[in-house]
N, C-alpha and C positions, 0 to 999 in steps of 0.2 A: 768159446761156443760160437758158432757160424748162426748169424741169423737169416734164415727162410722164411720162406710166405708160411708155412706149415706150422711156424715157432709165433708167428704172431697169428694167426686163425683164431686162439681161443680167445683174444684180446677185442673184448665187442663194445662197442658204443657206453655199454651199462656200465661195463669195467673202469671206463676211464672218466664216470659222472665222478663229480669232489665231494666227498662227504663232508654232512653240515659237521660246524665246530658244535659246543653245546652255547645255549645262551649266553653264559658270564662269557665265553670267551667271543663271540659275537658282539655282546656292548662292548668290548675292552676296546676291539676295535675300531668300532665308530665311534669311539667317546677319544682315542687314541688319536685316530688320523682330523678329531675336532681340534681337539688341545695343540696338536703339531700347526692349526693353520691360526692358531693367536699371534705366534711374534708379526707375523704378514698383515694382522689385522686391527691395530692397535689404535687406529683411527674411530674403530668402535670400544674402544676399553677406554681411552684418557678422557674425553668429553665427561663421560660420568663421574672418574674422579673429581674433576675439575668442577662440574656446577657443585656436587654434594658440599667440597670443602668450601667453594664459596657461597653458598646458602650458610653453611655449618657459622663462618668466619662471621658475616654479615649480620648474621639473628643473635650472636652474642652481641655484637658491638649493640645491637641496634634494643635489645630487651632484656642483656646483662643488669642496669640498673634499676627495671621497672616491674623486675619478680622477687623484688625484698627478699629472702632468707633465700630461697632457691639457688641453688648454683648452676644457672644456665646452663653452661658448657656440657654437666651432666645429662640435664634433661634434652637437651637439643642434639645430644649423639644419636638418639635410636633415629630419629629424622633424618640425619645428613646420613648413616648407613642406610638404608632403605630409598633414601632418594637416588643414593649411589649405585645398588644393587637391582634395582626393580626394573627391568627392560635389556639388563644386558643379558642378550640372551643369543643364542645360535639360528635361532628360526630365519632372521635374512639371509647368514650364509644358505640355510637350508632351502631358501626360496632360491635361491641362485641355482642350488645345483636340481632343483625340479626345473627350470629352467633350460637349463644348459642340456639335459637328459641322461646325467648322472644316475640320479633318484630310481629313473626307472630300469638304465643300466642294472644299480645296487636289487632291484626287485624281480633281475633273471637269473643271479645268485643265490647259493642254497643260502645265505643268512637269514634270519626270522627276522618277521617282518617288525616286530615286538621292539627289537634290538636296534631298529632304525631308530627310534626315534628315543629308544632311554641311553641310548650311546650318544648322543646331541644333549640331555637334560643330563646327564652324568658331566658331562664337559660344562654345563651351562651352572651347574652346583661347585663344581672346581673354583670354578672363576668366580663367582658370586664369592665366594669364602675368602680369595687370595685380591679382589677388590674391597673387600671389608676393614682388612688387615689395616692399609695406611690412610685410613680415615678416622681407624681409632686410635693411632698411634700419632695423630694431631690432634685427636681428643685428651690423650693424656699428655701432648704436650701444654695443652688449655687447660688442665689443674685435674679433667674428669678421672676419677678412682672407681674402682670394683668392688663395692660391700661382700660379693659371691670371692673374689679371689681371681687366680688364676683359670681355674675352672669356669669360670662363671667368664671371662671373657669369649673362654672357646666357646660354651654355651650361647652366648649373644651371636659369636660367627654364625652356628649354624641356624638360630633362629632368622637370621635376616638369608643366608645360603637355600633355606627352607620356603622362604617366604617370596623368593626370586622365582625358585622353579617352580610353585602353585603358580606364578604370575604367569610365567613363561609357556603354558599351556595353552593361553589364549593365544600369544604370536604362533605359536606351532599348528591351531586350529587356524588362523587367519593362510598362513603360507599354505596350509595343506588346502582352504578352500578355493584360494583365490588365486595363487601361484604370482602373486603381484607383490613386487619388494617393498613398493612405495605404501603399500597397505599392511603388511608385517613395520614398516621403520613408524606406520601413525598410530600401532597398537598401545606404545606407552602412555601417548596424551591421553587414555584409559583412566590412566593409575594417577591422575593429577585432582579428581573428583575424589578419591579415593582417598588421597593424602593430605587433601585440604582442609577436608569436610570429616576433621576428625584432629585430636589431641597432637595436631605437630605442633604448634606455637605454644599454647601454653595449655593447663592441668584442666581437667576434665568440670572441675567446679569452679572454676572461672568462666567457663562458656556459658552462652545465655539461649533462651528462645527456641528457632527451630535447629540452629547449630547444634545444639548441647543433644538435642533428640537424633539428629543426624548421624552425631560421634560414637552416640549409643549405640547404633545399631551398625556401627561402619568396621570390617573384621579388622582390619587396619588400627583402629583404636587399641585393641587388645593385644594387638602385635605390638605396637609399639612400648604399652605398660606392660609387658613380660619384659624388655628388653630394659627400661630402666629399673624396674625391681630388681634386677639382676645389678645396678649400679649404685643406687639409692636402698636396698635393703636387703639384697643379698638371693637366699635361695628361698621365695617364696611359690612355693609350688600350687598356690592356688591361681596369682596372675600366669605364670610359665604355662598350666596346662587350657587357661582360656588364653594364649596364646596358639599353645598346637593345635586345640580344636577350632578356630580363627583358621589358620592355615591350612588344615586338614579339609574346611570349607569349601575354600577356595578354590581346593588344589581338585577337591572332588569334582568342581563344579568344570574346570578349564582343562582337567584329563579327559573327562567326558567328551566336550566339544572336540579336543584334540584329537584322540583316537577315532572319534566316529568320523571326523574330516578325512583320518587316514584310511580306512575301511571304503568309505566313499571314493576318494583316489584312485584308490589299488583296483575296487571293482569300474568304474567309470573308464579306468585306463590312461 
């Protein structure tokens, strides 16, 4: 067939817009070309292993002998997982590429705008889950056992996987407000009131005064006793579900701020 100006006439402007994908394949995307820039990034993935297992190594040595019947190493996993998982998130690279003017490149594309930022928290749960892995697998080389089983391992992944991305909504609201890296990389020193000021070193009726009132009310504390119930006695679904609702807290509280910083963006320009 001979092409003429006649052959391409009905060909207008409309005809050759891209049709959007639908959502799931829109995250797949961004969550896709996340995961492809970790082996390039690995300078933010090792540091976290690194402090977790040496907090984890350090607090055995150091209150192994002074929690009588306890088996530290047990109790002291949900701590070093969560110290390990909490911050590693995608919001810097995502402040980069608002920066650079990717972000807004990405926002003259038909993808939804939705699928920005759960294609980033999709990668950001990946990774949380697959940094989980060999910190417990130095837990069990320090004697820690699972009363729940196998099941109750992956259980504990995704509670600390779950408990990364409620965290990680506050770095994604910081990037989306501030478009400033060095304010997204200070979002964790956040999570250190958080983690202090609540049952990481030792059991909840060992603390005194206004700590013990602190830990009470800190969502952190319940995330971490869902996480050794699951090691220390198995499937108790009453700690497990004030753990979800702990993190469903959170997450409600740092989505909010998150999307509404993204809304604010998009309309602000």
């Amino acid at each position: 067939m001979t092409i003429t100006a006649d052959n391409l006439a009905p060909l207008t402007r409309t005809d050759l817009r891209p049709r959007p994908a639908g959502l799931r394949r829109d995250i797949a995307t961004v969550a896709g070309r996340a995961l492809r820039a970790i082996p390039r990034e690995m300078e933010a993935i090792i540091p976290p292993i690194f402090i977790a297992l040496f907090f984890f190594l350090v607090n055995i040595a150091t209150f192994d002998r002074l929690t009588g019947g306890l088996h530290y190493p047990s109790f002291s996993l949900a701590t070093a997982v969560l110290l390990g998982v909490t911050g590693v998130t995608r919001a810097y690279a995502f402040v980069v590429d608002i920066q650079d003017g990717y972000f807004d490149r990405l926002l003259m594309t038909p993808i939804r705008r939705l699928a920005i930022l759960l294609g980033q928290m999709c990668a950001d749960l990946t990774v949380a889950g697959a940094l989980a892995i060999p910190i417990i697998g130095v837990g069990f080389i320090a004697g820690v056992r699972f009363e729940a089983g196998p099941l109750g391992v992956v259980a504990f992944i995704a509670i600390a996987a779950l408990w990364c991305l409620a965290y990680a909504g506050f770095a994604y609201a910081i990037a989306l407000k501030t478009g400033n890296p060095a304010a997204v990389q200070s979002s964790f020193l956040m999570f250190f009131p958080f983690l202090f000021l609540t049952t990481s070193y030792v059991p909840q009726d060992e603390l005194s005064g206004w700590l013990k009132t602190a830990a009470k009310f800190n969502p952190v504390t319940y995330i971490l006793e869902g996480g050794r119930s699951l090691i220390f006695e198995g499937w108790q679904w009453g700690d497990l579900g004030k753990a979800l609702l702990a993190t469903v807290i959170v997450g409600a509280i740092s989505m909010t701020m998150c999307f509404a910083a993204m809304n604010s963006r998009i309309k602000n320009g």
